[in-house]
TILOMI-768747 format. One record per residue (C-alpha): x, y, z; residue in three letters. Coordinates in steps of 0.1 Angstrom, whole numbers, padded with zeros to 4 digits, always signed. Layout:
BEGIN
XYZALA;...
//
This chain:
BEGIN
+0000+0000+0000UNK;+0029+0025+0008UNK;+0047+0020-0023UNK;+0010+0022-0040UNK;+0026-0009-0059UNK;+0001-0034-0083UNK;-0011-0065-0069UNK;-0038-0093-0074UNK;-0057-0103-0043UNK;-0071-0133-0048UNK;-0100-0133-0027UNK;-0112-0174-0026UNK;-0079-0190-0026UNK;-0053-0200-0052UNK;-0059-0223-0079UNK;-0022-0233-0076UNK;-0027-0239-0039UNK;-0059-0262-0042UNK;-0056-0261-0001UNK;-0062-0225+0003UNK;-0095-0227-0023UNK;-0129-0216-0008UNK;-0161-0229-0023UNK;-0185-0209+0001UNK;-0191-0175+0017UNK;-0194-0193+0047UNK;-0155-0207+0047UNK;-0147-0169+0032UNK;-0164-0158+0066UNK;-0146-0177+0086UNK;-0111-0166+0073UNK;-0120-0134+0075UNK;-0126-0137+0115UNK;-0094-0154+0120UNK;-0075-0124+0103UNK;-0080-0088+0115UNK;-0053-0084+0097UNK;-0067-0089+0061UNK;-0103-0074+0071UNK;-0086-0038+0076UNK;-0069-0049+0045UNK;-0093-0051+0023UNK;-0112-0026+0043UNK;-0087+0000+0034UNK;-0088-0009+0001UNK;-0120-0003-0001UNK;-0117+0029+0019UNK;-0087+0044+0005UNK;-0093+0040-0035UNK;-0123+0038-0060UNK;-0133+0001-0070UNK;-0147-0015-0102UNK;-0164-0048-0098UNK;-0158-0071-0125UNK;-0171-0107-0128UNK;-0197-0106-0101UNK;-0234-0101-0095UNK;-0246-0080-0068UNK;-0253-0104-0042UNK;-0220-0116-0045UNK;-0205-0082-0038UNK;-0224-0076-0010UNK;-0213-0108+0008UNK;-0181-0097+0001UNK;-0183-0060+0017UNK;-0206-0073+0042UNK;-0179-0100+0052UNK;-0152-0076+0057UNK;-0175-0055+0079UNK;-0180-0019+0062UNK;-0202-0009+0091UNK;-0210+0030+0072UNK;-0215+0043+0041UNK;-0187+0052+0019UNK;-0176+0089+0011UNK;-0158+0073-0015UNK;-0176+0060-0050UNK;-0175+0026-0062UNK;-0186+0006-0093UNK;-0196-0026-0104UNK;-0199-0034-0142UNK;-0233-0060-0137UNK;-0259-0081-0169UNK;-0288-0061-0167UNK;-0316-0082-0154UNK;-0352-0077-0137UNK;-0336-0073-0103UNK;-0313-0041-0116UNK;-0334-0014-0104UNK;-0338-0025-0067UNK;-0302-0037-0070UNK;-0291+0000-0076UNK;-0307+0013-0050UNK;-0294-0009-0026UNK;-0259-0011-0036UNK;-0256+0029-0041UNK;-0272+0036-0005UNK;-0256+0011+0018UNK;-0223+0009+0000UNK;-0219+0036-0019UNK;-0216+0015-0051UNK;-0232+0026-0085UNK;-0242-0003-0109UNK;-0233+0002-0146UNK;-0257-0026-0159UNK;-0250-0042-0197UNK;-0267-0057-0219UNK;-0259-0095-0222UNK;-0255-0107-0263UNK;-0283-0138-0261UNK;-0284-0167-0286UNK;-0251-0172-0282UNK;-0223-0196-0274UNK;-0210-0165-0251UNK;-0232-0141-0236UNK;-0209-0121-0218UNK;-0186-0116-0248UNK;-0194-0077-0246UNK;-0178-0080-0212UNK;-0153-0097-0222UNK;-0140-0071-0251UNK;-0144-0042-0221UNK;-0123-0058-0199UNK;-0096-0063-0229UNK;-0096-0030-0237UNK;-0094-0018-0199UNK;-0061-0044-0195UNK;-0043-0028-0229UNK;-0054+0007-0217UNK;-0035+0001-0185UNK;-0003-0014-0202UNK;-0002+0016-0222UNK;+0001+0040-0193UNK;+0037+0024-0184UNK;+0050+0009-0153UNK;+0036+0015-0120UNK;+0061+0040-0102UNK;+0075+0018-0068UNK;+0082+0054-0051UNK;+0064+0060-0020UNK;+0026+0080-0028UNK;+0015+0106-0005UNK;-0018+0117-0005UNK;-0017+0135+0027UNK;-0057+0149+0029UNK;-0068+0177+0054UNK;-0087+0165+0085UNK;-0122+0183+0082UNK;-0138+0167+0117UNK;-0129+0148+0147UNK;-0158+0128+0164UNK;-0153+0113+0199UNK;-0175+0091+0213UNK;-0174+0080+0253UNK;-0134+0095+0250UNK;-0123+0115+0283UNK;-0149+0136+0294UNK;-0170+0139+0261UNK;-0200+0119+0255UNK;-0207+0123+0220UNK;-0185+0156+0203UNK;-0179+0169+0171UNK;-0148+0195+0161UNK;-0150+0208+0129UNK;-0112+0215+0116UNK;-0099+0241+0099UNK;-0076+0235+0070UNK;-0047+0258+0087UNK;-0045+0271+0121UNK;-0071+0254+0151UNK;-0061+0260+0189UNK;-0085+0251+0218UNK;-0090+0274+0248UNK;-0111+0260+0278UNK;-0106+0259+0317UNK;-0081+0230+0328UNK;-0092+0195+0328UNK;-0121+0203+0298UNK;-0101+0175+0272UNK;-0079+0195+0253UNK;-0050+0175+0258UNK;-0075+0143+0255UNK;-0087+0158+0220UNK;-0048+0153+0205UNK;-0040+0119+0216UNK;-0074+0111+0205UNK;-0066+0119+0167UNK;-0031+0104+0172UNK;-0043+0073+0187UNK;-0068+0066+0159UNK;-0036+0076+0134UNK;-0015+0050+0149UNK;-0044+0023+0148UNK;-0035-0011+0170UNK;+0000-0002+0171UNK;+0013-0019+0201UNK;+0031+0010+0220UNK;+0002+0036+0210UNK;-0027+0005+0226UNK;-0014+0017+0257UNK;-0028+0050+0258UNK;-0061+0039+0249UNK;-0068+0031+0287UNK;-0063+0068+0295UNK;-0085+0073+0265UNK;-0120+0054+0275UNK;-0143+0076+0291UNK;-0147+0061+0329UNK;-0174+0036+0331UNK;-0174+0032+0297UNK;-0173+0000+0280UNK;-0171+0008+0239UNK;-0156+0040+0225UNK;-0147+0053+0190UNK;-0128+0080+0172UNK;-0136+0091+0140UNK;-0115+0114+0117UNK;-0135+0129+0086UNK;-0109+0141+0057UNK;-0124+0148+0022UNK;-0139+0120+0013UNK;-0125+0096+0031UNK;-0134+0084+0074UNK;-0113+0067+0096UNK;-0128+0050+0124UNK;-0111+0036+0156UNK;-0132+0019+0184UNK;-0118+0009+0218UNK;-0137-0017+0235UNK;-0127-0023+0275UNK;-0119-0060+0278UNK;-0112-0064+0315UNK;-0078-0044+0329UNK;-0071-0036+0293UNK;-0086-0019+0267UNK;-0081-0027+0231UNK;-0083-0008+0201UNK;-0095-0021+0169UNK;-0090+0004+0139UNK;-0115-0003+0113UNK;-0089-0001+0084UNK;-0054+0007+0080UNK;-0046+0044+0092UNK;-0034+0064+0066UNK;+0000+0068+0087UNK;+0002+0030+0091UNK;-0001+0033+0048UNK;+0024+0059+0044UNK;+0000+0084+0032UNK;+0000+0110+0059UNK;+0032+0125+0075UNK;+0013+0136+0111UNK;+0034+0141+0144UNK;+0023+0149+0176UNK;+0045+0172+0206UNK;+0038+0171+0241UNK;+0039+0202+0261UNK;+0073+0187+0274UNK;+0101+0190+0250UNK;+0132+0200+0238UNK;+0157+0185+0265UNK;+0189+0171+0249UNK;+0200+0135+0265UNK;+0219+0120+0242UNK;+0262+0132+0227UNK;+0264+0129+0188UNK;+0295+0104+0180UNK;+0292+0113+0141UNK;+0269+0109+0108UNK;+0250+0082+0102UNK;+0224+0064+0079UNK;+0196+0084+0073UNK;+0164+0065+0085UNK;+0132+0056+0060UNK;+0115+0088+0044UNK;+0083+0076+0050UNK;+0059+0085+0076UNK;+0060+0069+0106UNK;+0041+0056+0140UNK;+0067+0071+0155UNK;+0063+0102+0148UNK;+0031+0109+0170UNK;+0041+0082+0199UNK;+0059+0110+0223UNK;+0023+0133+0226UNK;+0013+0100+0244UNK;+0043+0104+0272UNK;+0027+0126+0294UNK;+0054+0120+0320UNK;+0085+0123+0303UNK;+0103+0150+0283UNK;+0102+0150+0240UNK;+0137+0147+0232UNK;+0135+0145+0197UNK;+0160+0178+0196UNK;+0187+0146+0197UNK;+0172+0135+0162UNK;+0175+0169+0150UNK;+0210+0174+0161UNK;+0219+0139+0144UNK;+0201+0156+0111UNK;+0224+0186+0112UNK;+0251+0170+0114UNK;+0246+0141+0089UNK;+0230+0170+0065UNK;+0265+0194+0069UNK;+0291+0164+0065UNK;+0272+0149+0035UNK;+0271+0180+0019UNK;+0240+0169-0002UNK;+0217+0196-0021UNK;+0185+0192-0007UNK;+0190+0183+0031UNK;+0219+0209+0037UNK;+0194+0234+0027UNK;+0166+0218+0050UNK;+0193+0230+0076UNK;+0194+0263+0063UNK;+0154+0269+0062UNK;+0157+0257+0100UNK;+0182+0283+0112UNK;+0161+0311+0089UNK;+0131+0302+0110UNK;+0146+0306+0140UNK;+0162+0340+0131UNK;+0127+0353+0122UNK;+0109+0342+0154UNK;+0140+0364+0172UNK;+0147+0393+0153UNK;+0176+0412+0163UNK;+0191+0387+0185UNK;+0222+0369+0171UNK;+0217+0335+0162UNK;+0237+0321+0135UNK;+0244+0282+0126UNK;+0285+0283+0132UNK;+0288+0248+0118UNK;+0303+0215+0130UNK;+0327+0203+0155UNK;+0349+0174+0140UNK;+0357+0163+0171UNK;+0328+0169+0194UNK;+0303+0165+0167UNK;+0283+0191+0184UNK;+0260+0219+0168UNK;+0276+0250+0172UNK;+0253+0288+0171UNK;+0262+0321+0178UNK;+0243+0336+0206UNK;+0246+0364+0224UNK;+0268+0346+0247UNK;+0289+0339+0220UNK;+0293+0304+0204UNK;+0276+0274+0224UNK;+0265+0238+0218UNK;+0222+0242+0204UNK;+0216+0216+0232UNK;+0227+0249+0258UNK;+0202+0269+0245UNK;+0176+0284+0271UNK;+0144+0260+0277UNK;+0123+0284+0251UNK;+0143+0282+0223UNK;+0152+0249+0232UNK;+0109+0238+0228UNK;+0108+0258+0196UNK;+0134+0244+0182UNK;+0123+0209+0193UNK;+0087+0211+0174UNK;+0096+0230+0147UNK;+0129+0218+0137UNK;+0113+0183+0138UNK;+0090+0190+0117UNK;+0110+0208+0094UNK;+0135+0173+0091UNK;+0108+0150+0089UNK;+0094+0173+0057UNK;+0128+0171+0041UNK;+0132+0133+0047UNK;+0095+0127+0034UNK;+0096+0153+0005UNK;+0131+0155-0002UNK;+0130+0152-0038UNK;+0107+0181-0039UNK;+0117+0219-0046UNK;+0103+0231-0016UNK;+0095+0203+0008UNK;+0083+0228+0038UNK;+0055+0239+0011UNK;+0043+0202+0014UNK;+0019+0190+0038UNK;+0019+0174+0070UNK;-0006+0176+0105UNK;+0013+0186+0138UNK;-0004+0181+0170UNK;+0007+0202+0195UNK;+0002+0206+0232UNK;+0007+0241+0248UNK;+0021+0255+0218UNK;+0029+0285+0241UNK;+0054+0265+0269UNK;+0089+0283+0280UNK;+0080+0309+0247UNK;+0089+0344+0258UNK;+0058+0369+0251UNK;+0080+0382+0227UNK;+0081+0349+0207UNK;+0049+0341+0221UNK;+0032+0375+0196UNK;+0055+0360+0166UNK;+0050+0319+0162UNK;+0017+0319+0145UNK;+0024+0341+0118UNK;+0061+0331+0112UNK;+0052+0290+0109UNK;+0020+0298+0088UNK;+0043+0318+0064UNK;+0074+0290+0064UNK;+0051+0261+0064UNK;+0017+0275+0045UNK;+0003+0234+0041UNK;+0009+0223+0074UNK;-0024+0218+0096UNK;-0020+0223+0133UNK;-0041+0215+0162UNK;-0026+0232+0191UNK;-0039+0238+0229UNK;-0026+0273+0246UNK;-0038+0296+0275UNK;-0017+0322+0261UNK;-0039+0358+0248UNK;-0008+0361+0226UNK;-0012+0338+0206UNK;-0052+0342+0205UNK;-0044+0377+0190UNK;-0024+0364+0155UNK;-0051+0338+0151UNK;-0079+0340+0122UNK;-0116+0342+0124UNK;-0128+0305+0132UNK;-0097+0292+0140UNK;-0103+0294+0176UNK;-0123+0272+0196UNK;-0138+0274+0230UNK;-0143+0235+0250UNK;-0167+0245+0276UNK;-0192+0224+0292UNK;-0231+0223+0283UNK;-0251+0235+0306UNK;-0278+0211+0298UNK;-0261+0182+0306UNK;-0247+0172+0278UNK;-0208+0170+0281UNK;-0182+0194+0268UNK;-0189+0213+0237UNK;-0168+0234+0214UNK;-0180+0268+0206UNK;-0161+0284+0175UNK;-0149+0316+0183UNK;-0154+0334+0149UNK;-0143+0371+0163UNK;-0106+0386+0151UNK;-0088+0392+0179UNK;-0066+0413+0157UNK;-0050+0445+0172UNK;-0061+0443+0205UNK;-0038+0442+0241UNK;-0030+0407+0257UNK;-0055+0422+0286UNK;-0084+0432+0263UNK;-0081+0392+0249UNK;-0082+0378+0283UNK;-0116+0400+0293UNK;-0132+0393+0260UNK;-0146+0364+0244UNK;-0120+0342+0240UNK;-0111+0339+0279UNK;-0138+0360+0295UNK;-0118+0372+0329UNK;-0134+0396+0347UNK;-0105+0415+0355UNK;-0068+0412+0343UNK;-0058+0430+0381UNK;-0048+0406+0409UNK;-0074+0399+0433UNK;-0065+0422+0464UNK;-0066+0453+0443UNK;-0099+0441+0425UNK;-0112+0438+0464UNK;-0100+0473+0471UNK;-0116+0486+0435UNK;-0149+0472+0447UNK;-0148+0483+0487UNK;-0139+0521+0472UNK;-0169+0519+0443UNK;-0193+0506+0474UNK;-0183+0534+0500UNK;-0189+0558+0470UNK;-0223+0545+0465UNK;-0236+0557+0504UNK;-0252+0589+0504UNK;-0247+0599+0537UNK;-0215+0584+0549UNK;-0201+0585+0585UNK;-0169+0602+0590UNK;-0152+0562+0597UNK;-0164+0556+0565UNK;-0147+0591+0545UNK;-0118+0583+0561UNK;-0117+0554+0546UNK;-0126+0563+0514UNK;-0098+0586+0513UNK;-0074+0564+0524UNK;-0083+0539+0495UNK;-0079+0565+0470UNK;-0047+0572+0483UNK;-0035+0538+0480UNK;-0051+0531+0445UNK;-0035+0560+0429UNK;-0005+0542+0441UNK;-0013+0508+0426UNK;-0033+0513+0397UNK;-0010+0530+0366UNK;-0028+0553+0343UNK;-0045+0540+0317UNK;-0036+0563+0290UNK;-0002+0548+0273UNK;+0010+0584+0257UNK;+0016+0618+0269UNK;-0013+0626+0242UNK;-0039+0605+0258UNK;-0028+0613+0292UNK;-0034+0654+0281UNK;-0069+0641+0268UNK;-0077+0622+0305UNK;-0071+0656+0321UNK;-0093+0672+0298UNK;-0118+0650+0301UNK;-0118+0655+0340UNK;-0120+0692+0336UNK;-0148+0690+0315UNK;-0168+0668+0346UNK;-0158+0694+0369UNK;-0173+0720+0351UNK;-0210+0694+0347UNK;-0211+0694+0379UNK;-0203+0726+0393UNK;-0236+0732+0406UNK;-0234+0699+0427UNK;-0220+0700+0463UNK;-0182+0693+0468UNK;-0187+0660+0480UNK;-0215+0648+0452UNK;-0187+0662+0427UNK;-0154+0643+0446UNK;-0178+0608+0445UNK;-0191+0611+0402UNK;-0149+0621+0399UNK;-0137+0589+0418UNK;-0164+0568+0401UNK;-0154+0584+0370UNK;-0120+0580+0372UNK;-0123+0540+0381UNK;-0149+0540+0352UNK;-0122+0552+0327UNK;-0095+0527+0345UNK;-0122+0498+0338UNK;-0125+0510+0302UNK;-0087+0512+0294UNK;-0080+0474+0308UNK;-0111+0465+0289UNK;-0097+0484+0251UNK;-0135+0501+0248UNK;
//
């Protein structure tokens, strides 16, 4: 299937092997049961490609779907070349709605010593049609598609939830312990399919109590579906086909919020591993307790890139470095090359030239995720012109961990620039990265109030231009103050004592002793030397409304005032 190679599948057995011939659907059946193997097969076949039936009636073909247990319809079409008889027109109907299979019925010649010769001369034409178009390329296929929907079923806390995906950037927002995490290793675990090192996660996975669960991933027209079924202490995980990353077809890795720790000392190039994607690739998001320390691969990339010399992975290595200068503009950090005898990765920095694996925790994440990435696109698309122009899916936890706010404001736009077919799914709490998102590619896990789980709400506001402050007391984050807590208490003790008509003199001293201390804590609002001209015109112009009220009517609409205008500016109205 990877090398999208041509093969004959002979379904009943092999006349050369008369012990491996089956004469009934019954002894078909019962192979079938004894090989998961061969059911997700076939099953991926069927799921992965567009058939044409040849040789066989209706009936026949369904005992052959239904024996390999296609348990939905189809996004895929399907066709089956079938002698047109008086069961054709219920026949269509049936095949097209259950299996997504149209029937192309012909005309058998009658009065003849071969009635399906017209069949016959098709399928001759078809074969030398074929032959014509040359060899079958043995270099790997990749059809990456774009996820369009993840549906969970009984999976961490959600009962039954849908997220549609956007083709480019998706981060989820919610309060700690709504799923977002349990949404990622979701999509990995049903892209590693019964892979025996991703099965373990799938304990984790199963909603508590539950005893069935599934995960579906929608992409064009195509549906992968994995179900999990608690069998005792265990739960096992039985993928309905062959994932697309099991095939080859998808290049998808996943990064846990914990990454970019350096372990292991390079002791020189080596052979480059197999370009194809790989199970691998999304196992660390599942190793919630130990650090990602795929920077070691990357380092071993480097180096095996700069002493090879060749064209098109020694200027992988100089994309990576060109990232990393644009998400720290004005900082030096330049690639300084090899040591022979270390073998270590030297940069410039502004504490002159270190090892990459010394770099601070920050870079060291950034580099981890996006450096990987950036290698595993020149390994899969190598041959290409521009393999970080191809197109991959990253799962990514925290996409915001160790970043600096200033790196924080620059991610999002610099890797949708560098990498402009790469889909992310990505968790953050950070309003910073909110702010360079686009309209729908936010989305808000919060529970239903009705009862019915956890829900995602699509945030289709732009967050564009405003503060990190204004972001967390909008929509996306919905704080009701950005202050800390003690000076929110004293904001709302000064607002209440201004609200008594006739206060005691305990009670002015008090609210003069408050204002004191809030003009201490609370900064202007106003960021220029403009606006701050504009505030004091602004309070000259109350003073002169209110001239005709008493002094201390005027000092308590000021003070309101003035904590109005504070609200306003932390709010950006």
């Amino acid at each position: 299937m990877r090398a999208q190679a041509f093969f004959l599948l002979k379904v009943y057995g092999d006349l050369g092997d008369p012990d491996s011939v089956l004469f009934s659907i019954e002894q078909y059946r019962q192979v079938v049961s004894e090989n998961p193997e061969y059911r997700r097969f076939v099953s991926s076949v069927f799921a992965s490609g567009t058939l044409l039936f040849l040789g066989a009636s209706p009936a026949e073909i369904r005992n052959f779907l239904s024996t390999i247990d296609i348990r939905s319809r189809p996004e895929r079409p399907h066709f089956a070349l079938v002698p047109t008889d008086e069961d054709t027109s219920l026949d269509r109907e049936r095949m097209a709605g259950r299996y997504n299979v149209t029937l192309l019925p012909y005309e058998a010649i009658r009065g003849v010593s071969d009635p399906e010769r017209e069949l016959e001369r098709f399928v001759r034409r078809l074969s030398y049609g074929v032959r014509g178009q040359g060899q079958v390329s043995s270099a790997p296929a990749f059809r990456p598609e774009v996820l369009n929907e993840v549906v969970l079923k009984n999976i961490g806390p959600f009962v039954d939830f849908r997220l549609p995906v956007n083709s480019n950037w998706n981060v989820l927002l919610g309060d700690n312990g709504c799923g977002k995490s349990t949404i990622l290793r979701a999509v990995a675990l049903a892209l590693c399919g019964d892979d025996r090192l991703a099965e373990q996660a799938a304990t984790s996975l199963l909603r508590s109590g539950a005893r069935l669960g599934s995960i579906e991933l929608r992409a064009g027209k195509s549906a992968y579906r994995t179900r999990l079924l608690r069998d005792e202490n265990r739960v096992r995980v039985s993928p309905d086909t062959i994932t697309p990353v099991q095939a080859g077809a998808w290049l998808a890795l996943g990064f846990p919020p914990l990454r970019g720790v350096s372990f292991s000392s390079i002791s020189g190039p080596i052979e480059a591993r197999a370009p194809n994607p790989l199970v691998e690739d999304l196992l660390p998001l599942f190793n919630t307790s130990s650090v990602d320390s795929r920077l070691d691969s990357l380092r071993q990339w480097i180096v095996n890139a700069t002493v090879s010399a060749e064209v098109n992975e020694a200027r992988g290595v100089g994309s990576f470095f060109a990232i990393v200068q644009r998400l720290v503009p004005g900082l030096p950090f330049r690639f300084c090359g090899i040591d022979q005898d270390t073998w270590e990765t030297l940069v410039e920095t502004e504490d002159g030239i270190i090892p990459i694996q010394r770099l601070s925790q920050g870079m060291s994440s950034f580099l981890n995720w996006v450096g990987t990435l950036l290698q595993r696109l020149y390994e899969v698309y190598g041959e290409g012109r521009h393999p970080e122009s191809e197109r991959a899916l990253v799962l990514l936890d925290e996409v915001d961990a160790h970043l600096h706010p200033t790196w924080q404001r620059q991610v999002v736009p610099v890797v949708r620039e560098v990498f402009p077919n790469v889909q992310v799914l990505a968790t953050t709490h950070s309003p910073l990265i909110v702010g360079n998102l686009l309209p729908g590619e936010l989305y808000h896990l919060r529970r239903d109030e009705s009862g019915g789980g956890i829900v995602a709400e699509s945030v289709e506001q732009s967050f564009r231009g405003w503060r990190a402050d204004q972001i967390l007391t909008g929509p996306a984050f919905e704080l009701d103050s950005t202050r800390d807590q003690v000076t929110c208490a004293l904001m709302e003790e000064y607002r209440s004592l201004l609200a008594i008509q006739e206060p005691t003199g305990s009670q002015r001293e008090r609210l003069a002793a408050l204002s004191r201390e809030l003009e201490q804590v609370v900064p202007t609002y106003q960021e220029t030397q403009e606006a701050r001209r504009a505030g004091e015109l602004v309070e000259e112009w109350i003073h002169d409304r209110l001239r005709d009220l008493s002094p201390d009517e005027q000092h308590r609409i000021v003070e309101e005032a003035k904590l109005y205008l504070a609200r306003l500016g932390t709010r950006g109205v």
